[in-house]
Residue, then its C-alpha position, 0 to 999 in steps of 0.5 A: x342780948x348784952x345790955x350796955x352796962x354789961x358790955x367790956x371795958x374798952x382797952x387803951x388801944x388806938x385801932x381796933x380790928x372789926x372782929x375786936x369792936x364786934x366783942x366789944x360792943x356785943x355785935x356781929x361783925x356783918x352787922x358793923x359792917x352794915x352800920x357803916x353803910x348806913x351811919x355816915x359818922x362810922x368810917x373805919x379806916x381800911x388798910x391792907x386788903x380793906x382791913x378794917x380798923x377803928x379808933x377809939x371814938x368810932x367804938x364809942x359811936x358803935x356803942x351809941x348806935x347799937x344802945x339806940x336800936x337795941x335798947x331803945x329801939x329805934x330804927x335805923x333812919x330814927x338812930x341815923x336822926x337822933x345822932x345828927x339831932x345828939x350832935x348837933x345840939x352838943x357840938x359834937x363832931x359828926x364825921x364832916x370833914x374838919x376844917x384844914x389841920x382840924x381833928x376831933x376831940x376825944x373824951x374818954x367818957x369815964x373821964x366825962x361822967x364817971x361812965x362808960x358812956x357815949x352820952x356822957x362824953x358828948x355832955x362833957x364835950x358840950x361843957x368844954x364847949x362852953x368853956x371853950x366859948x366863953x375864954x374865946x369871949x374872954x380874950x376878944x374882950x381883952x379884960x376879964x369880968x372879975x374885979x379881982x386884981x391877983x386874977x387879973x395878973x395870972x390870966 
């Protein structure tokens, strides 16, 4: 069995068909077809002929989820759990629907961590979560903390 670290490098693509995402997570595709009966974050887009085609943070969810059974041995209710507990606790989007005109943020996450890793990129989206929160705080209070005059004018 492919472990994760010697899984293939995911190409700039935006859709990936079944059978590229099944070599590239190292998974059959009747198994992808599985988990997305039982991972309500995995919804592949169908198109002609209920083709399907996945984005680039659902081969990262893939991922995630076959780290989770494979390699640390969950089952498929304990992964279903640990990536609604993983997500929440990150601020992660879990695949609820968006407010109107709302879209998920994707983290490459080599970009993350210097990794390929799922895991990565849900620690770099709690970051910018953070970071997020506090300008939001920012601009509710009107003034930033500093006492630093030349940061003031620039903000």
């Amino acid at each position: 069995m492919t472990s994760a670290a010697n899984l293939p490098p995911i190409p700039a693509k935006r859709y990936f068909t079944i059978g590229e995402v099944a070599v590239l997570c190292g998974v059959k595709p009747h198994v992808l077809r599985y988990w997305e009966q039982e991972f309500a974050q995995l919804r592949p887009m169908k198109r002609r002929g209920n083709r399907r085609y996945y984005q680039h943070h659902e081969v990262l969810m893939v991922r995630r989820i076959r780290e989770l059974l494979y390699e640390q041995g969950f089952t498929i209710s304990g992964a279903r759990a640990q990536l609604q507990q993983g997500a929440s606790d990150a601020g992660v989007w879990t695949g609820e629907p968006l407010e109107k005109g709302g879209s998920p943020i994707v983290v490459e996450a080599s970009d993350a961590a210097g990794s390929n890793s799922p895991i990565a990129a849900s620690s770099a989206l709690g970051s910018i979560r953070q970071q997020l929160l506090e300008i939001r705080r920012l601009l509710e209070d009107g003034e930033p903390e500093t006492s630093d005059s030349s940061l003031k004018s620039t903000i």
